[in-house]
MITILUM-853538 format. One record per residue (C-alpha): x, y, z; residue number from 1; residue in one letter. Coordinates in steps of 0.25 Angstrom, whole numbers, plus 5000, padded with zeros to 4 digits. Layout:
N
@X->X Y->Y Z->Z pos->NUM code->A
...
//
This chain:
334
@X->4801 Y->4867 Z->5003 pos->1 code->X
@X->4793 Y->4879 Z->4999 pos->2 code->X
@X->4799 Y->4892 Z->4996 pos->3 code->X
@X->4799 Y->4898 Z->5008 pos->4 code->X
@X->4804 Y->4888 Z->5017 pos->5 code->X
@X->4818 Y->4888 Z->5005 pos->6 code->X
@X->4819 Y->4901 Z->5006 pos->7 code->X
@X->4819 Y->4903 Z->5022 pos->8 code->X
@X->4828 Y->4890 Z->5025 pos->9 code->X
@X->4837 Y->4895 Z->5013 pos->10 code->X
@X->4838 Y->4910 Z->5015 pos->11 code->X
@X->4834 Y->4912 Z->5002 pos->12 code->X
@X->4822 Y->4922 Z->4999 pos->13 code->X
@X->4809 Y->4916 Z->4991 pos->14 code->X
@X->4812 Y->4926 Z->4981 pos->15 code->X
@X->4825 Y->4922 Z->4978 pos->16 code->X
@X->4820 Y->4906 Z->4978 pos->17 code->X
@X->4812 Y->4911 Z->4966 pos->18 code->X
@X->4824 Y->4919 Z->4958 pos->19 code->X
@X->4831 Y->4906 Z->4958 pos->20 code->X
@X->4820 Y->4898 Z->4953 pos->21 code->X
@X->4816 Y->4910 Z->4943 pos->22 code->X
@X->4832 Y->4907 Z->4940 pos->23 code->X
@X->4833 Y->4892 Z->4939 pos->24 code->X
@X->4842 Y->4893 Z->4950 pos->25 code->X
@X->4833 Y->4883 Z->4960 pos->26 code->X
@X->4818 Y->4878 Z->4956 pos->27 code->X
@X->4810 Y->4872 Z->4967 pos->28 code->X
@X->4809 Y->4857 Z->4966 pos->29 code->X
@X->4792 Y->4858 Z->4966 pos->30 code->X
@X->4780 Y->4865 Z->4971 pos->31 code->X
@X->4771 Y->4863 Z->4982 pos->32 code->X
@X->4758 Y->4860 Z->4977 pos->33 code->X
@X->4753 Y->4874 Z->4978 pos->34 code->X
@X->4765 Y->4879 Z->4971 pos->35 code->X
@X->4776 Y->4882 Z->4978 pos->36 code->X
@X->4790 Y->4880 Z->4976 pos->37 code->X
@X->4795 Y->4868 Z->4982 pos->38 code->X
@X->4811 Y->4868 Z->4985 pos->39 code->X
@X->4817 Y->4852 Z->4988 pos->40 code->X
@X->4829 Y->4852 Z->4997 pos->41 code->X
@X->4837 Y->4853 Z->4983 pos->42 code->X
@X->4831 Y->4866 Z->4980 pos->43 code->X
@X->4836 Y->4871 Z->4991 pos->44 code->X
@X->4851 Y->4865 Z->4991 pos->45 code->X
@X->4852 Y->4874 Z->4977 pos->46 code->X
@X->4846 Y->4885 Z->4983 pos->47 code->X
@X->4857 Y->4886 Z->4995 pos->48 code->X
@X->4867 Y->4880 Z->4982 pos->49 code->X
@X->4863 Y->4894 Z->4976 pos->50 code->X
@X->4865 Y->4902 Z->4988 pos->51 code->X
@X->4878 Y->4895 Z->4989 pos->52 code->X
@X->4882 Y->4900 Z->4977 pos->53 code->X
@X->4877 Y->4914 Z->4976 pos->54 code->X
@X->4884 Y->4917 Z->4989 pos->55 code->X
@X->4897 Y->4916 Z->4981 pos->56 code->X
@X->4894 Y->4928 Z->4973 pos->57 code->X
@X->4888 Y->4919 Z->4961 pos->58 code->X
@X->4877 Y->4924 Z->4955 pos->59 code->X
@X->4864 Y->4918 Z->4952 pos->60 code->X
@X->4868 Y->4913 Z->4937 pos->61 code->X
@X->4881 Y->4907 Z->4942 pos->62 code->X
@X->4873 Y->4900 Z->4953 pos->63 code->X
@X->4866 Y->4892 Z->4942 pos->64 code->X
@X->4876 Y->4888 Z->4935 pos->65 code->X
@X->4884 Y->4884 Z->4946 pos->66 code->X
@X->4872 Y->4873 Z->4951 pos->67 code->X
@X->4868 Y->4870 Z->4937 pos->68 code->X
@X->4880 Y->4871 Z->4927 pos->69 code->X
@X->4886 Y->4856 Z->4930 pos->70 code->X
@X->4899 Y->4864 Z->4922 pos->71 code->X
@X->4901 Y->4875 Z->4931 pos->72 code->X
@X->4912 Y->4875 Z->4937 pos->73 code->X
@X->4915 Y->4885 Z->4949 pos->74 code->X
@X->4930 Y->4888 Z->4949 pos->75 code->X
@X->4928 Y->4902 Z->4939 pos->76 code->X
@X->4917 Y->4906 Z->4945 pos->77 code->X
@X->4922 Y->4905 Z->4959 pos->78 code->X
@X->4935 Y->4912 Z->4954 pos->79 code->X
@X->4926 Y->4924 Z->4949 pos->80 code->X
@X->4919 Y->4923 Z->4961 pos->81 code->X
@X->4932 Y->4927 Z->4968 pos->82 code->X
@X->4937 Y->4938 Z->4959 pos->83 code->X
@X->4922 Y->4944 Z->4960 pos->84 code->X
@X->4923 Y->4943 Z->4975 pos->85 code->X
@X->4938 Y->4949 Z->4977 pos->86 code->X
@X->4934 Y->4961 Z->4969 pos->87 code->X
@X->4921 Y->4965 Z->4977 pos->88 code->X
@X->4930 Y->4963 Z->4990 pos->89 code->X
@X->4939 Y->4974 Z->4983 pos->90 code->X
@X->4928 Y->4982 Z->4979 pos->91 code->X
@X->4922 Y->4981 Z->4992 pos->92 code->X
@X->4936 Y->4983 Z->4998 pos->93 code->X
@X->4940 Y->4995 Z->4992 pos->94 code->X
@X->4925 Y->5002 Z->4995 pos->95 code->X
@X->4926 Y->4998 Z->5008 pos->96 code->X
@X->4942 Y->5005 Z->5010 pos->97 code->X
@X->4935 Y->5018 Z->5004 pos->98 code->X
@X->4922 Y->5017 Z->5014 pos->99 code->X
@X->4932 Y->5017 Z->5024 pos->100 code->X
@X->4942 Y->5029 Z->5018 pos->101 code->X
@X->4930 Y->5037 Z->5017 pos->102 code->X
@X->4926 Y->5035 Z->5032 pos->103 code->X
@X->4940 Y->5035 Z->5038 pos->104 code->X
@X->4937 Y->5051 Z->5030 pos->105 code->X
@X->4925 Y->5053 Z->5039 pos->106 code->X
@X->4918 Y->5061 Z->5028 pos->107 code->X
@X->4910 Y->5073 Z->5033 pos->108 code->X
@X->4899 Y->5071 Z->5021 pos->109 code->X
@X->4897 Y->5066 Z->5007 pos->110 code->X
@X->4906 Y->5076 Z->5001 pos->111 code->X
@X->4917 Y->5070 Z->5010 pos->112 code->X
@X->4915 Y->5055 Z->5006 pos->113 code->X
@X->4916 Y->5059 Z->4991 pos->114 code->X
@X->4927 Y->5066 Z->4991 pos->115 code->X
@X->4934 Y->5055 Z->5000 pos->116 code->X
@X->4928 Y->5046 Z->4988 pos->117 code->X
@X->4935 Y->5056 Z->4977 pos->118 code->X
@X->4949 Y->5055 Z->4982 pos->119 code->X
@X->4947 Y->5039 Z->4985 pos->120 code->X
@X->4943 Y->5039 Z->4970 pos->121 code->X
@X->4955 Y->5049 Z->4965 pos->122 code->X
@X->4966 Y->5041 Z->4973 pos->123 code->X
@X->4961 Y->5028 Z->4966 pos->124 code->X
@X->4960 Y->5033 Z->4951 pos->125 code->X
@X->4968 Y->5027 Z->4941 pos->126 code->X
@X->4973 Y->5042 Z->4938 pos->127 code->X
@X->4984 Y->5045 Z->4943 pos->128 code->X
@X->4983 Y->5061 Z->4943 pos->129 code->X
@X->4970 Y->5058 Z->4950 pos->130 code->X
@X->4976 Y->5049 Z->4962 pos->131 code->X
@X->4986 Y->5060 Z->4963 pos->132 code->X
@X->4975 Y->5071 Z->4964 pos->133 code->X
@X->4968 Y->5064 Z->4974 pos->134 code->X
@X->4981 Y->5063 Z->4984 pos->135 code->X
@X->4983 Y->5076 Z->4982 pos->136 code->X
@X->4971 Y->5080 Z->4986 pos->137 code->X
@X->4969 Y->5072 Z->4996 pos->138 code->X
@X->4977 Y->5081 Z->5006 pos->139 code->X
@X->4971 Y->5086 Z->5017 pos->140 code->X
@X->4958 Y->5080 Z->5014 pos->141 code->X
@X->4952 Y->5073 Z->5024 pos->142 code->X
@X->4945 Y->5064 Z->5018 pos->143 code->X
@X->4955 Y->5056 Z->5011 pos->144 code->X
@X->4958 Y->5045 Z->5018 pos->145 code->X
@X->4975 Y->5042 Z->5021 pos->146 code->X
@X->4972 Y->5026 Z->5018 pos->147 code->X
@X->4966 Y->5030 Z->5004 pos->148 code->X
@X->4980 Y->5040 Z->5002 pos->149 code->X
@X->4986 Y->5027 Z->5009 pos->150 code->X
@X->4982 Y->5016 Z->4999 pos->151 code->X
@X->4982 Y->5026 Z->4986 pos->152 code->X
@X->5000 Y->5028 Z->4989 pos->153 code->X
@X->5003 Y->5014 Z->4993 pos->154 code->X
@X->4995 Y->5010 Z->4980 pos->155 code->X
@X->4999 Y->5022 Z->4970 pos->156 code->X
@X->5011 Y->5020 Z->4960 pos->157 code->X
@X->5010 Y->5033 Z->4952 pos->158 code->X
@X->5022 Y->5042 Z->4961 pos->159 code->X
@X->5015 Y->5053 Z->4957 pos->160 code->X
@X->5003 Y->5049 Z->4965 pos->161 code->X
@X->5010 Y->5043 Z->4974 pos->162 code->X
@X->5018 Y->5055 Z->4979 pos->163 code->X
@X->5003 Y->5063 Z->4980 pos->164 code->X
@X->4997 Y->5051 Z->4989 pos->165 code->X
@X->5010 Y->5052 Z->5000 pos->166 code->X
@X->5009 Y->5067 Z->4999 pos->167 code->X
@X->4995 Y->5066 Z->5004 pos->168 code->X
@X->4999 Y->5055 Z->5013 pos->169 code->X
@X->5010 Y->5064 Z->5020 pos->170 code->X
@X->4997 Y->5072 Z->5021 pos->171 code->X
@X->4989 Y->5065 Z->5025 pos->172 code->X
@X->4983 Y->5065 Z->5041 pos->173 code->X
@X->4984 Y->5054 Z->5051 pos->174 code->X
@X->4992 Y->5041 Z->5050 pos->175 code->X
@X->4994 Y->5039 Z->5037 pos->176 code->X
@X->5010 Y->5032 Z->5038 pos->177 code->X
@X->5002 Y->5022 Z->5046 pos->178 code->X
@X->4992 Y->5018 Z->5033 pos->179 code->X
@X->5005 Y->5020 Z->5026 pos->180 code->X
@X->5013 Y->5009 Z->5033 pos->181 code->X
@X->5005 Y->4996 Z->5029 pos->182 code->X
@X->5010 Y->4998 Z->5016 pos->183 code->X
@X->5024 Y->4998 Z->5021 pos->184 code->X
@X->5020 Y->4981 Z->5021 pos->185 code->X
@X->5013 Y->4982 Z->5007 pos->186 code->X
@X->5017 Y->4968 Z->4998 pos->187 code->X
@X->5018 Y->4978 Z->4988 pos->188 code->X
@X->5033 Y->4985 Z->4987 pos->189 code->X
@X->5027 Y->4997 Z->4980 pos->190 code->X
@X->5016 Y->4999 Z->4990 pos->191 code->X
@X->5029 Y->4999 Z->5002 pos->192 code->X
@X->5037 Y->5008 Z->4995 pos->193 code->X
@X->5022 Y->5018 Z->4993 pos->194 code->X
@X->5020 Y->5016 Z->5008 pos->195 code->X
@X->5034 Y->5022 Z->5014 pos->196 code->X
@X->5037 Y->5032 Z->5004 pos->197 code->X
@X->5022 Y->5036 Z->5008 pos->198 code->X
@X->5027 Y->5035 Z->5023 pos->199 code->X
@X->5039 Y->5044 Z->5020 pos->200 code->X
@X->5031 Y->5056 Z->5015 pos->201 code->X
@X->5023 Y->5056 Z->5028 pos->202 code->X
@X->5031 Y->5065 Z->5037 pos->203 code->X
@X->5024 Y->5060 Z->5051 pos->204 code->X
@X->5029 Y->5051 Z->5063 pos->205 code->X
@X->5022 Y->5040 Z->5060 pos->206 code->X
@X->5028 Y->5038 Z->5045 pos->207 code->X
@X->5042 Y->5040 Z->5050 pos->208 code->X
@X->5039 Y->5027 Z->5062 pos->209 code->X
@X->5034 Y->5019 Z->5047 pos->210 code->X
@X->5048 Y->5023 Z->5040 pos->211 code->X
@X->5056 Y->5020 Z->5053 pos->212 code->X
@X->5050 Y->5005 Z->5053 pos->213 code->X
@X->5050 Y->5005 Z->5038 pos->214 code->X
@X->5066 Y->5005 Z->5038 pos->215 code->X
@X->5064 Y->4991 Z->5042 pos->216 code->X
@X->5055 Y->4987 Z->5032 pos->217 code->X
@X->5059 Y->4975 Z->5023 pos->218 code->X
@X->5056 Y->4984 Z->5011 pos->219 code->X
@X->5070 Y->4991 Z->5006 pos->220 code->X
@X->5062 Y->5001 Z->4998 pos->221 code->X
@X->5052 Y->5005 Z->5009 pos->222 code->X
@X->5065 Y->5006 Z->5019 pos->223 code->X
@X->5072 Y->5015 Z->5009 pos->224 code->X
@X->5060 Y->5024 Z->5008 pos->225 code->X
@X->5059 Y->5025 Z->5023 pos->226 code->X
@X->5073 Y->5028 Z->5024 pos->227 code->X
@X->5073 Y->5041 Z->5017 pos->228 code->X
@X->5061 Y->5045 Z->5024 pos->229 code->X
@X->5067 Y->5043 Z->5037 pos->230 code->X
@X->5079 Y->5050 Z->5032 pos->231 code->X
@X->5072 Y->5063 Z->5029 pos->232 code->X
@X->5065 Y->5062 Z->5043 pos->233 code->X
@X->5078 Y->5062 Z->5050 pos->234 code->X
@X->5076 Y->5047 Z->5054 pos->235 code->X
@X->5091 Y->5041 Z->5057 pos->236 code->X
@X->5084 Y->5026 Z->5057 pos->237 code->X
@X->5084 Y->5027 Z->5040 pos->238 code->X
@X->5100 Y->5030 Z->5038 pos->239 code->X
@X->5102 Y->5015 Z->5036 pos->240 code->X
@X->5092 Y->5014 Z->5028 pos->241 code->X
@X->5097 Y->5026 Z->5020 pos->242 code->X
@X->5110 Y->5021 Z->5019 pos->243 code->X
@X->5108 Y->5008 Z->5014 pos->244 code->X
@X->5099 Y->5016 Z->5002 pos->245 code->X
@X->5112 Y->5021 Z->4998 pos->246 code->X
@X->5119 Y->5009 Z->4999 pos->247 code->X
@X->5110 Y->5002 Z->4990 pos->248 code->X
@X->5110 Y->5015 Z->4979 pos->249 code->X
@X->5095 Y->5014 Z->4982 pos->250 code->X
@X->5091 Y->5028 Z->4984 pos->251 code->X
@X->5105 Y->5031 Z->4987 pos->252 code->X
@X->5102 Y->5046 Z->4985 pos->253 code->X
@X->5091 Y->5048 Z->4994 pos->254 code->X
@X->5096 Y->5039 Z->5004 pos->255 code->X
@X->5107 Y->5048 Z->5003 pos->256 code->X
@X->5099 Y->5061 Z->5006 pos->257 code->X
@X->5092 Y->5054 Z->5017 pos->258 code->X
@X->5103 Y->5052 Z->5024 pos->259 code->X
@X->5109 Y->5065 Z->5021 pos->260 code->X
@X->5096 Y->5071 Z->5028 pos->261 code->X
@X->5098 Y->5063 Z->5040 pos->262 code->X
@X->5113 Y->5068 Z->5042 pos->263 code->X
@X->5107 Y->5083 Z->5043 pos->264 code->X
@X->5106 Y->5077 Z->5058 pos->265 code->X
@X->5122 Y->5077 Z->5063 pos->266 code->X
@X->5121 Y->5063 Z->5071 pos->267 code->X
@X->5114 Y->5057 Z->5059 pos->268 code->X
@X->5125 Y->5061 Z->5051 pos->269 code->X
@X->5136 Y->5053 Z->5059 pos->270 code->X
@X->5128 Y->5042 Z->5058 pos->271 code->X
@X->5125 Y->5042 Z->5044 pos->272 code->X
@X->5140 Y->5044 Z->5040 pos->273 code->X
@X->5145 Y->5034 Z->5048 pos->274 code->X
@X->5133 Y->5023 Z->5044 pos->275 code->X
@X->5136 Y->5027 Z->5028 pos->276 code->X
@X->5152 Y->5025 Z->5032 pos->277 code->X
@X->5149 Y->5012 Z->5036 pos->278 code->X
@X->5142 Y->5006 Z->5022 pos->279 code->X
@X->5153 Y->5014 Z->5017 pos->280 code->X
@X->5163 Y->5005 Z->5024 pos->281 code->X
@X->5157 Y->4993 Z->5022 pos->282 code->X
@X->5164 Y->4982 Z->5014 pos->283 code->X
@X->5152 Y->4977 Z->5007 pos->284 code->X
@X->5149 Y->4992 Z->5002 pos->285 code->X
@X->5155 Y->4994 Z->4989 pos->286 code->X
@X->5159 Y->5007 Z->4980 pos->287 code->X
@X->5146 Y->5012 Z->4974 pos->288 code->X
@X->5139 Y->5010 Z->4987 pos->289 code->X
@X->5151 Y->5018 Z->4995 pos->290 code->X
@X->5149 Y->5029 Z->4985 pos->291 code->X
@X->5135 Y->5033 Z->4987 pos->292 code->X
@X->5139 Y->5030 Z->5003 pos->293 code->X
@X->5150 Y->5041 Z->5002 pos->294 code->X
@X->5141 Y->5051 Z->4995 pos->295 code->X
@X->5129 Y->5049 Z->5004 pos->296 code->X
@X->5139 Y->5050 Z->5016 pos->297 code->X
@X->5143 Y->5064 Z->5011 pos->298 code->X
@X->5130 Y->5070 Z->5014 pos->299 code->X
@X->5134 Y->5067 Z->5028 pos->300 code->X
@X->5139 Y->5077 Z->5037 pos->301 code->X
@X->5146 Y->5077 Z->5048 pos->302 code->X
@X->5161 Y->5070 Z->5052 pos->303 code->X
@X->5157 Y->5057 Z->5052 pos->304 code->X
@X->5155 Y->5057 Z->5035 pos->305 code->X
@X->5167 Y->5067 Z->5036 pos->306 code->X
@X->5177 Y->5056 Z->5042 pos->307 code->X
@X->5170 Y->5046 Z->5033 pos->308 code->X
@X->5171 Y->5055 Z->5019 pos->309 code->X
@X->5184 Y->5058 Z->5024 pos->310 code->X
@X->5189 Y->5043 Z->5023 pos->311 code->X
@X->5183 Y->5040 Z->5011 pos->312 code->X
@X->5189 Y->5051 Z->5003 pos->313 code->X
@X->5202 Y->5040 Z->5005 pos->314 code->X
@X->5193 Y->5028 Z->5000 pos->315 code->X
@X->5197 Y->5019 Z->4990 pos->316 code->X
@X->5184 Y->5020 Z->4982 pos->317 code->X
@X->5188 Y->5033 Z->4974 pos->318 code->X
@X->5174 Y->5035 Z->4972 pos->319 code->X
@X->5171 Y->5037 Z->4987 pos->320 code->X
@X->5183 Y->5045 Z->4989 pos->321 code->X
@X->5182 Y->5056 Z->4981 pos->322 code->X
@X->5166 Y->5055 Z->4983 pos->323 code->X
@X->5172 Y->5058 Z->4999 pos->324 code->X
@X->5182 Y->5067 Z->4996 pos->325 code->X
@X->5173 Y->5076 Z->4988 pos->326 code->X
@X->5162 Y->5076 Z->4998 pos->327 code->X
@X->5175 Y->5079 Z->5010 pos->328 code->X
@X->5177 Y->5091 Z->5000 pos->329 code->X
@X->5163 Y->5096 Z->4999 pos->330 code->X
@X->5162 Y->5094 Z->5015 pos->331 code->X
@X->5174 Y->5102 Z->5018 pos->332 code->X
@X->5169 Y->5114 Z->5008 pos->333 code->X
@X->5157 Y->5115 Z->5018 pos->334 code->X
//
């Protein structure tokens, strides 16, 4: 077969044919008897052998060996094949996820597209003062996309950096709790914790929807966080949350605070005293944690922690008694 005929039934160009014969990759059996190149029906199973391989990602050297070197064996190669492979997937990834930051920023020009790059650029140094400049700065721009502030907190470990991304957050326009709440599901607990204190600085409807459903989630810490947020929104669903904190001596004093917030509202307060009076009297409650119960119940107003601090000036753990009866004394001063 002629090289013509080859390289239409084979898809492969003349000229190509040629390089791998000036290679050593495939030699035409024979010439016609004007001489042309002659290809046998062996020629050709090597040629489509060599496509074969090449359309792996192996290149024309690694080709050879493969069909010549009777030692080579393919497991390594294979392997670097896959590693070479998985990092142009993530090279082509992340340059696509910025393509689409910078249109969702519908630049008006050049000028806009580089400055969208800067930012991108600053948020993913390796300096710490300059992801920190770049949150900052990227208030009340328009052209920084929320899911690039997004994925830079819920990646970010330095708090100082971290405090700047969810200040531009809580600034931020449009739905951001939204983009915030898948990392609310993250494997990662780090990433979990990032996502809700993210969503607690955020001071609109939508993120106090995520904190309500987040006392639910099976993630203590990301429960705990959403607790206190709710607390300083006036949200009543958090007070067992709150309460249970104090209970475990796991930011017992901000639980505290939280609750004491919420008791600013009088029907909040009863509630609140008579919810604390009831872990107080439970048996399985021992003295420590009836302690820090007692003091977070005088912060409390109204009768109902009046009638309960009143009771337990009289209890037999002196340490809650005269915690009660000091707080009695302070509230009868007022």
């Amino acid at each position: 077969m002629l090289i013509g005929e080859v390289a239409r039934r084979s898809g492969v160009s003349a000229r190509m044919l040629r390089h791998y014969e000036s290679l050593g990759l495939v030699e035409p059996t024979g010439r016609s008897g004007v001489g042309y190149r002659e290809y046998s029906s062996d020629d050709i199973r090597r040629i489509f052998h060599i496509e074969s391989l090449r359309s792996l990602g192996l290149s024309l050297r690694e080709v050879r060996r493969a069909l010549d070197d009777p030692a080579f064996t393919p497991a390594q190669l294979v392997a670097d094949l896959i590693q070479q492979t998985r990092e142009r997937i993530a090279a082509q990834t992340e340059l696509l996820t910025r393509l689409r930051r910078i249109g969702a920023a519908q630049p008006a020009d050049w000028a806009d597209v580089l400055q969208v790059v800067a930012l991108l650029q600053a948020l993913g140094s390796e300096n710490a003062g300059h992801r920190q400049h770049a949150a900052l700065s990227s208030t009340g721009d328009p052209t920084m996309p929320a899911e690039a502030l997004v994925e830079a907190v819920l990646g970010e470990s330095d708090p100082n950096v971290a405090g700047a991304l969810r200040w531009a957050l809580a600034q931020s326009a449009g739905d951001v709790a939204a983009l915030l709440a898948v990392g609310l599901d993250a494997p990662d607990a780090e990433v979990r914790k990032r996502a809700v204190r993210s969503i607690a600085e955020i001071p609109d409807g939508a993120a106090t929807v995520l904190l309500r459903d987040a006392l639910a989630h099976p993630d203590p810490v990301v429960r705990r966080y959403a607790a206190l947020a709710l607390g300083a929104r006036g949200v009543s669903e958090a007070i067992p949350t709150l309460i249970e904190m104090i209970v475990e001596e796991t930011n017992e004093a901000d639980a505290a605070d939280a609750l004491t917030a919420l008791a600013g509202d009088p029907a909040l307060a009863d509630q609140i005293a008579t919810r604390l009076v009831e872990r107080l009297t439970d048996s399985g409650v021992g003295p420590p944690v009836r302690s820090r119960l007692t003091q977070a119940l005088a912060d409390i107003p109204g009768a109902t922690a009046t009638r309960a601090l009143t009771e337990l000036s009289e209890d037999a753990d002196r340490t809650v008694a005269a915690t009660a009866r000091y707080v009695l004394t302070l509230r009868d001063g007022r």
